[in-house]
NUMI-340605 format. One record per residue (C-alpha): residue number from 1; residue in one letter; x, y, z. Coordinates in steps of 0.02 Angstrom, whole numbers, m for minus. Example, Ala and Ser with C-alpha at 12.3 -4.5 7.8 and 13.67 -1.06 7.14 Angstrom:
<gufis>
+-----+------+--------+--------+--------+
| seq | type |     xx |     yy |     zz |
+-----+------+--------+--------+--------+
|   1 |    A |    615 |   m225 |    390 |
|   2 |    S |    684 |    m53 |    357 |
+-----+------+--------+--------+--------+
</gufis>
This chain:
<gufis>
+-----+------+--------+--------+--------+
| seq | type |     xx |     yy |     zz |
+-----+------+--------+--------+--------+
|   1 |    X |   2218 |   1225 |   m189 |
|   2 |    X |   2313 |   1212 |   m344 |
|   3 |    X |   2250 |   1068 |   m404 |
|   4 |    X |   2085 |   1120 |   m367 |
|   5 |    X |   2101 |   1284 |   m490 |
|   6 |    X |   2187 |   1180 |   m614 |
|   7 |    X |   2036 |   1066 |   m639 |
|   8 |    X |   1940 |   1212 |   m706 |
|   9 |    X |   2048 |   1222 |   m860 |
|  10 |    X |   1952 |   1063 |   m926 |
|  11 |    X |   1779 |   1138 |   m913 |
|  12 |    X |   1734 |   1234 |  m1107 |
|  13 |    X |   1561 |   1268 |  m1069 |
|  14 |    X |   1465 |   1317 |  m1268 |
|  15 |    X |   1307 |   1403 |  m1268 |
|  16 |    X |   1194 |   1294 |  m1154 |
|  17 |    X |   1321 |   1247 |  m1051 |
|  18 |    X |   1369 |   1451 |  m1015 |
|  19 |    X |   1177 |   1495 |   m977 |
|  20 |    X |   1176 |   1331 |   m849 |
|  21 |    X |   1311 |   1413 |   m772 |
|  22 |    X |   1255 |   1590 |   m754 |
|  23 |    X |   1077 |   1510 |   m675 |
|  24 |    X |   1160 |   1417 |   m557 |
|  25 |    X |   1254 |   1570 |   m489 |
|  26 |    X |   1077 |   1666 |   m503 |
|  27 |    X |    961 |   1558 |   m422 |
|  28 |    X |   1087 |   1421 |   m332 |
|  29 |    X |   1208 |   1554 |   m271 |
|  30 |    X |   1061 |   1677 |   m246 |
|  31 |    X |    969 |   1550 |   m122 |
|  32 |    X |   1109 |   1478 |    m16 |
|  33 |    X |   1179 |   1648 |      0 |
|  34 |    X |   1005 |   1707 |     79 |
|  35 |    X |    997 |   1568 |    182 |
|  36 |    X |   1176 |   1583 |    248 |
|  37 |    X |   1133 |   1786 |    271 |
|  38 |    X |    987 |   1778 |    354 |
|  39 |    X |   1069 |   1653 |    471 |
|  40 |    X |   1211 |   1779 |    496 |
|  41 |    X |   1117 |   1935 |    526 |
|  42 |    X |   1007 |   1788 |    668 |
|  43 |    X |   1163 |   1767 |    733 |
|  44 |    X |   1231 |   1932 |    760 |
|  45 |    X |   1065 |   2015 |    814 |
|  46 |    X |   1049 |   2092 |    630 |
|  47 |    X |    874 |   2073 |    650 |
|  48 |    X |    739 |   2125 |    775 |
|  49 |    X |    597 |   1988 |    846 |
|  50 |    X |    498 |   1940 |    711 |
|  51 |    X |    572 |   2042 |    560 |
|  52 |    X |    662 |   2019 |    414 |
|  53 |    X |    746 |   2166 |    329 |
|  54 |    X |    846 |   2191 |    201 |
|  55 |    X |    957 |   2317 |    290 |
|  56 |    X |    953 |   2211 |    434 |
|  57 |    X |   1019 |   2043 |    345 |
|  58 |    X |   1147 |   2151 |    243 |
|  59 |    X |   1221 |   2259 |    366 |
|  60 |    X |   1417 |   2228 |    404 |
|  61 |    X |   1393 |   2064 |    279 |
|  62 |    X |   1395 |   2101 |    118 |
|  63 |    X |   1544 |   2017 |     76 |
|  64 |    X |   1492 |   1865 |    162 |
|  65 |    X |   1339 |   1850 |     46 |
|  66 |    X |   1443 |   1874 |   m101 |
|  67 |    X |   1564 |   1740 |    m71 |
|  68 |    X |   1421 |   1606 |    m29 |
|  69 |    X |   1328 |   1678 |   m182 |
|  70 |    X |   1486 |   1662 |   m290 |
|  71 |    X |   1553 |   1518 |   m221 |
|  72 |    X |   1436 |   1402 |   m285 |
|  73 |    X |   1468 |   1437 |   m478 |
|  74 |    X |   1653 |   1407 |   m428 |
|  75 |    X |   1613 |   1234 |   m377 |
|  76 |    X |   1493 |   1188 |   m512 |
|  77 |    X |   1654 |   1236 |   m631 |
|  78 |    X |   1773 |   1131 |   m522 |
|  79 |    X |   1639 |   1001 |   m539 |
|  80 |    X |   1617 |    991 |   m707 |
|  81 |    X |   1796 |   1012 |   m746 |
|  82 |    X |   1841 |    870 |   m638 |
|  83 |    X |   1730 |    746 |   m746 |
|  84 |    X |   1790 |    836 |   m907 |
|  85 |    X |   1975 |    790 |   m852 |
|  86 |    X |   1914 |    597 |   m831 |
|  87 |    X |   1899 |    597 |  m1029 |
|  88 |    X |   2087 |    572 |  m1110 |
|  89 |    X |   2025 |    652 |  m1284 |
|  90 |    X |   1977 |    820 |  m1203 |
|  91 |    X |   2102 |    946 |  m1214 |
|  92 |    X |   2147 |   1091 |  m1074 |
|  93 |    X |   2144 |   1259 |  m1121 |
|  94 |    X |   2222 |   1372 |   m975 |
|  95 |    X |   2110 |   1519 |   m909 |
|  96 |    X |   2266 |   1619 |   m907 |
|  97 |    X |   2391 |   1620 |  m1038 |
|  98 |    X |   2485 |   1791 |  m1061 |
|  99 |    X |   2531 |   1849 |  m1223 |
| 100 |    X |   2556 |   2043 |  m1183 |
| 101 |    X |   2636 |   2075 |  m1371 |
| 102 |    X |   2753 |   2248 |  m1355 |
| 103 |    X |   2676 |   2274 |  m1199 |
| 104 |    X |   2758 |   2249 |  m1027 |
| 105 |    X |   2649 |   2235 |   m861 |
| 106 |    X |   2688 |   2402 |   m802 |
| 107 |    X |   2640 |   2487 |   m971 |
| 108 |    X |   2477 |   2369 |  m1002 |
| 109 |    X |   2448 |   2418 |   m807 |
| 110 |    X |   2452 |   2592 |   m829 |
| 111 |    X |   2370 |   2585 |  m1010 |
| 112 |    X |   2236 |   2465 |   m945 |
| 113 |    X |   2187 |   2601 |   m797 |
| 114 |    X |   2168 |   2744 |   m897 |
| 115 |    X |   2041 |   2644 |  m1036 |
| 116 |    X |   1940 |   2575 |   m893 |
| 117 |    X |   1922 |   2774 |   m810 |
| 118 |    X |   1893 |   2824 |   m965 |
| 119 |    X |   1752 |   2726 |  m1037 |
| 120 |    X |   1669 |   2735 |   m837 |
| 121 |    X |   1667 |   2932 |   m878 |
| 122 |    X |   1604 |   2885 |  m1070 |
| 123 |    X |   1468 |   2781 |   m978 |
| 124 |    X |   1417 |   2897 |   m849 |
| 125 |    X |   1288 |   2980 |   m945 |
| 126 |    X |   1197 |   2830 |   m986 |
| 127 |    X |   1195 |   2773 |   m792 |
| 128 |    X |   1150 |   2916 |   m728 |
| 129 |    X |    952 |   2884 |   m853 |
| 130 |    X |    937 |   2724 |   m763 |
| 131 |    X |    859 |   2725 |   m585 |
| 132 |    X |    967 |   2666 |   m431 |
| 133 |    X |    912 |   2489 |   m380 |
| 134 |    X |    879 |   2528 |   m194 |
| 135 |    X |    982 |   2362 |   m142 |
| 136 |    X |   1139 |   2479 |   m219 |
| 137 |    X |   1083 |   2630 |   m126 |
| 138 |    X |   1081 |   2530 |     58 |
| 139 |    X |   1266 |   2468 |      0 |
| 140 |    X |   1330 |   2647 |    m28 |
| 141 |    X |   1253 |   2710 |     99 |
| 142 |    X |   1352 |   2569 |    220 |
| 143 |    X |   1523 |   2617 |    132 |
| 144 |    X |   1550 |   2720 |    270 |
| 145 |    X |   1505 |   2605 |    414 |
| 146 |    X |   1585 |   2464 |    340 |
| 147 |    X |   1706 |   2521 |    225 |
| 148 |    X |   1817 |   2358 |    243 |
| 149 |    X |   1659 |   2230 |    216 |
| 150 |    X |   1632 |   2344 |     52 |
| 151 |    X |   1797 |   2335 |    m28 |
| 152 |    X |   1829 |   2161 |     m5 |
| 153 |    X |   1669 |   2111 |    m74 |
| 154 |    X |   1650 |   2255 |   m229 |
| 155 |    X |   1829 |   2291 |   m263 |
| 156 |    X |   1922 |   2117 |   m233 |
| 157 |    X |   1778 |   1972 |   m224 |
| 158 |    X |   1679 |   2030 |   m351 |
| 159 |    X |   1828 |   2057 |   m498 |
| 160 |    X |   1902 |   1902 |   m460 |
| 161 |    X |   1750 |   1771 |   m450 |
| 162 |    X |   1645 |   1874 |   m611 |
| 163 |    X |   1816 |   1855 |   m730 |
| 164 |    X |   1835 |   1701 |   m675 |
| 165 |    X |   1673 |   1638 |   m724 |
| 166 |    X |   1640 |   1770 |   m875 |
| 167 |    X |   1816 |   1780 |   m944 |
| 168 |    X |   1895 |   1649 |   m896 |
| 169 |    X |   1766 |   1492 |   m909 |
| 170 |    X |   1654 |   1542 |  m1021 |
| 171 |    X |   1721 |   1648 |  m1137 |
| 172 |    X |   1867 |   1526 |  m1136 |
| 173 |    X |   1755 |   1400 |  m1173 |
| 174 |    X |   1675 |   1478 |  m1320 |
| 175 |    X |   1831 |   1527 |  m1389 |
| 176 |    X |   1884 |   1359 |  m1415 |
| 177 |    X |   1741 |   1316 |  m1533 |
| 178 |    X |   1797 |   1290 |  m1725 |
| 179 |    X |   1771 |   1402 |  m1863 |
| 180 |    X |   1821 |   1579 |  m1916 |
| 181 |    X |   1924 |   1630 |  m1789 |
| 182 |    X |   1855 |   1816 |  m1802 |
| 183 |    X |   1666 |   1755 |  m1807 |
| 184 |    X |   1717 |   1639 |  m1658 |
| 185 |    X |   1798 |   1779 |  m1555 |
| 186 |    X |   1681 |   1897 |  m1585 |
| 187 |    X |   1536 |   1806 |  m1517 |
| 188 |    X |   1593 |   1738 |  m1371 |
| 189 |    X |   1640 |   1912 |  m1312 |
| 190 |    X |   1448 |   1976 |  m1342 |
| 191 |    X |   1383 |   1826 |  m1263 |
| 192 |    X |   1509 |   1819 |  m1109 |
| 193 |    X |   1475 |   1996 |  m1085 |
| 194 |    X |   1287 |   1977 |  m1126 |
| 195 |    X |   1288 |   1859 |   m986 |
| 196 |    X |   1394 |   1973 |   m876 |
| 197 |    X |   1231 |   2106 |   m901 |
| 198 |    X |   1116 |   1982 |   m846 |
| 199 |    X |   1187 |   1926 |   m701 |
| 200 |    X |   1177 |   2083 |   m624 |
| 201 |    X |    964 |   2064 |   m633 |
| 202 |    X |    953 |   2250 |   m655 |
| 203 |    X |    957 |   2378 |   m803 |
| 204 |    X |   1060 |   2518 |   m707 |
| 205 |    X |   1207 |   2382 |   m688 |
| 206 |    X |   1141 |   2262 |   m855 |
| 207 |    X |   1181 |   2391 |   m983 |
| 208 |    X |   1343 |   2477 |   m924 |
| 209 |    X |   1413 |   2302 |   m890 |
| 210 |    X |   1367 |   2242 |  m1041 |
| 211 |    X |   1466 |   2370 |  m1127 |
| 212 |    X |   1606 |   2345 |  m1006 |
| 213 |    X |   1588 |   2177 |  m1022 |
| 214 |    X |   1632 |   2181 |  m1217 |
| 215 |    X |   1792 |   2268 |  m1191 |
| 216 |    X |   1841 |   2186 |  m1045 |
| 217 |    X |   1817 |   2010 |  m1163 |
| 218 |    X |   1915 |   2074 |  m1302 |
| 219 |    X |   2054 |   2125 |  m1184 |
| 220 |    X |   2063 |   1932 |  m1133 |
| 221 |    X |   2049 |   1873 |  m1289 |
| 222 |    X |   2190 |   1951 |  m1356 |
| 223 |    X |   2301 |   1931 |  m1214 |
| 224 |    X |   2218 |   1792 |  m1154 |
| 225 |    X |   2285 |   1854 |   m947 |
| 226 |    X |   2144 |   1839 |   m830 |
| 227 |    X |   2235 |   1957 |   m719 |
| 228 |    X |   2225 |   2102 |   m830 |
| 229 |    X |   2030 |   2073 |   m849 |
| 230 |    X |   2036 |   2083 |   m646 |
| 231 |    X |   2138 |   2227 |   m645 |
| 232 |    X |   2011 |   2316 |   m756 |
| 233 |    X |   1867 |   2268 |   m657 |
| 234 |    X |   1963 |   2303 |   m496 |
| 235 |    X |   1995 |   2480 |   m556 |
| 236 |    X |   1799 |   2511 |   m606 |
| 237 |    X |   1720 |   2420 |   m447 |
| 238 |    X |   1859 |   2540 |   m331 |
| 239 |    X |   1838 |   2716 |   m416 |
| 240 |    X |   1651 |   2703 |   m359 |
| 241 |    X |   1666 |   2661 |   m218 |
| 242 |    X |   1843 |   2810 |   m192 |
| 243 |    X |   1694 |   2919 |   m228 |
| 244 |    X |   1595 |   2888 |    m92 |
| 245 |    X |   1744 |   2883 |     46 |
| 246 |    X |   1797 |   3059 |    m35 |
| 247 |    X |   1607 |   3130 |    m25 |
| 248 |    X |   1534 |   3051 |    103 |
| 249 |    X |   1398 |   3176 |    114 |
| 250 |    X |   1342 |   3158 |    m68 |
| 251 |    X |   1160 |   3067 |    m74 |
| 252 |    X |   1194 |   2861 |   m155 |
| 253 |    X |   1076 |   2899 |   m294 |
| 254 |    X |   1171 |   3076 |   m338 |
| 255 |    X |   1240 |   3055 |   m532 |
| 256 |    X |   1405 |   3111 |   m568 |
| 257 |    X |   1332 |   3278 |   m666 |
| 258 |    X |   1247 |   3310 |   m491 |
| 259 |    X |   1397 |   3305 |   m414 |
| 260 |    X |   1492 |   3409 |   m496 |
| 261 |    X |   1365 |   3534 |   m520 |
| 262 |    X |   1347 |   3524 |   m315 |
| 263 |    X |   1525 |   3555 |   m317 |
| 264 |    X |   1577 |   3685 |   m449 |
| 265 |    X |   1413 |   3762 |   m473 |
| 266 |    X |   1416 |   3717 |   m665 |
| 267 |    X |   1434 |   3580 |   m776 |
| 268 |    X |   1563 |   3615 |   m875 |
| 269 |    X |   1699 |   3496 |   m795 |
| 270 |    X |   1598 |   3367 |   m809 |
| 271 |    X |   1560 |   3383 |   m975 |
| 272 |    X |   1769 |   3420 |   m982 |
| 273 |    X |   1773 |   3234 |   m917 |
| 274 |    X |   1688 |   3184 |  m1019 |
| 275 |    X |   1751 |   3222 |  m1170 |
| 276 |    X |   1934 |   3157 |  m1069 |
| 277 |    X |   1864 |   2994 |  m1052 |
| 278 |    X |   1814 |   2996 |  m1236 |
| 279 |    X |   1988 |   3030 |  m1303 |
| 280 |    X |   2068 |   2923 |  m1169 |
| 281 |    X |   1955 |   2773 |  m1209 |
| 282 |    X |   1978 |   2791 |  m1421 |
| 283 |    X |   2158 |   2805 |  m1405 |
| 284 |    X |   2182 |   2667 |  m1274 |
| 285 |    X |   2090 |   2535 |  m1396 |
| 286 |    X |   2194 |   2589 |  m1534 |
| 287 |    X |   2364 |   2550 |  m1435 |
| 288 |    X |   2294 |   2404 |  m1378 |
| 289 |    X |   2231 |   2356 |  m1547 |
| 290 |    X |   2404 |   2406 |  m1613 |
| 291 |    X |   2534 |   2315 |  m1482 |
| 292 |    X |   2432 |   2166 |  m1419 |
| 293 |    X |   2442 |   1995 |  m1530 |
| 294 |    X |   2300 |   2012 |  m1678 |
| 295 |    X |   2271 |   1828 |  m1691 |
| 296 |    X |   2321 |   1735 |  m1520 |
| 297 |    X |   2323 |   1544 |  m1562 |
| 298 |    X |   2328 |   1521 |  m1372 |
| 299 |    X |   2130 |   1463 |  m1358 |
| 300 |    X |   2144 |   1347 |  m1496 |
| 301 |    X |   2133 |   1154 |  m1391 |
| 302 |    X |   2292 |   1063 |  m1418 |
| 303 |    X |   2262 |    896 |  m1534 |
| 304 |    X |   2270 |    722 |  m1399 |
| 305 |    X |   2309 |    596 |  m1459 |
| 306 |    X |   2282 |    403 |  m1414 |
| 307 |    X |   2411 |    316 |  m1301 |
| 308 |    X |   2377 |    173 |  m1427 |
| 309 |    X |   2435 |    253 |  m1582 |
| 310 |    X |   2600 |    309 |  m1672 |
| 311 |    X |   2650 |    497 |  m1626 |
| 312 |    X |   2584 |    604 |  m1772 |
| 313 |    X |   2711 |    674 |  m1878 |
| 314 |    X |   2852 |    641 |  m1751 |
| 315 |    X |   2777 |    713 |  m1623 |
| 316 |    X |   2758 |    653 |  m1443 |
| 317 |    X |   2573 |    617 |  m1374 |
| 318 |    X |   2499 |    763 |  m1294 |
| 319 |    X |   2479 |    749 |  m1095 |
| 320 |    X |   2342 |    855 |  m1034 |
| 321 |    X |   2420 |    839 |   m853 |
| 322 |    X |   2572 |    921 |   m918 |
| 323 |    X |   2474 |   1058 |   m992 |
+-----+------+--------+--------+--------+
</gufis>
């Protein structure tokens, strides 16, 4: 399994190469998962005689239709990396390579958890404009039926297989690209996390992710740990859904404001969140700012260098195997 993970390191997708990547997940990912649901749901008496419904196919399964949705992507990576690795001039860059500056893992945990509730509260107004998708609406509402199925697939699939594809292959990948090392970091985070947006094929998830996205890319960037990404997205996917298990009574489509409203009779601590998650978010991007490495080197590919020819400078050959 090792060795399967490790051939992803060779795969740098650029710009093409990225949106091949995110339509394979979308359309390959998106039909064999239906066709391995529907055979489910067959299975499992999901559906009545004659009918197909959504409810039906998703019931008790969403995590099985997002691990044959994501699991394709995976492979196409895998894939591609394995012929990438055939080629002795193309260099490895590792999806994770921690460089947590003055930082520890406890304090970047703890740090990292308060920026990610804090921009989720920052966001929260602009969610709440944007209408529910009603596929979201039959997931919440199954929280409670099948609150295992939902946390593996929302709070542990889903953060794991997304950073590995957004972060950690094609952001990767476009942070390897020569040039201005500012210009070059700075658009492969929009474009990773303009991809994350459009992956999710809807506006009330496309524009909050896309924001997310951005942060959660310069995070990686500049500590270049794939883990802490996942944390991050862990901690945003699980809050939602620690919502729902604590309010079980509260309607899917209810905004935050209408919850608290329902709750205190006002808005005020809401608005008192708000303004929490405002603070928390500014000063967690300045300490991270401050304390992580400004200019990680880390994503820069390692020269190779022909078998056939004299070490350069004194130095050995590079070995991408030993990378």
């Amino acid at each position: 399994m090792s060795k399967f993970f490790q051939k992803s390191k060779y795969y740098k997708p650029q710009f093409g190469g990225s949106l091949l990547l995110i339509l394979v997940l979308i359309l390959g990912g998106g039909i064999f998962s239906g066709i391995v649901a529907v055979i489910a749901a067959a299975i499992s008496g999901g559906l009545s005689a004659g009918e197909v419904s959504t409810e039906g196919i998703m019931s008790g399964k969403l995590s099985l239709i997002y691990f044959t949705q994501m699991i394709i992507p995976v492979l196409f990576i895998w894939l591609m990396g394995h012929v990438k690795s055939q080629n002795p001039m193309e260099a490895p860059v590792k999806v994770n390579d921690p460089h947590l500056g003055k930082f520890n893992w406890l304090t970047l945990g703890i740090l990292l958890m308060f920026l990610t509730l804090g921009m989720a509260w920052v966001l929260d107004p602009v969610t709440s404009l944007l209408p529910m998708p009603d596929s979201f609406k039959q997931m919440y509402e199954s929280i409670s039926s099948s609150p295992v199925d939902t946390l593996l697939s929302v709070a542990i699939m889903a953060p794991i297989f997304e950073e590995f594809v957004l972060r950690g292959t094609i952001e990767r990948g476009l942070l390897t690209r020569k040039g201005d090392s500012r210009k070059t970091a700075a658009v492969a985070i929009l474009w990773s996390a303009f991809l994350f947006g459009l992956m999710h094929m809807n506006l009330w998830q496309a524009i909050p992710a896309f924001i997310i996205g951005c942060l959660l890319g310069w995070v990686y960037y500049r500590s270049h740990s794939i883990w802490a990404v996942i944390f991050m997205h862990f901690v945003n996917n699980f809050s939602s859904i620690a919502v729902f298990w604590a309010l079980p009574e509260t309607d899917a489509d209810a905004t935050s404001r209408e919850i608290f409203n329902n709750l205190t009779g006002s808005d005020t601590f809401y608005w008192i969140l708000f303004g929490s998650g405002a603070v928390i978010t500014i000063v967690g991007i300045w300490l991270l700012n401050k304390y992580l490495p400004k200019n990680p080197q880390s994503f820069k590919p390692k020269e190779v260098f022909m078998a056939n020819q004299p070490p350069f400078n004194g130095q050995q050959p590079f070995n991408p195997e030993q990378s």
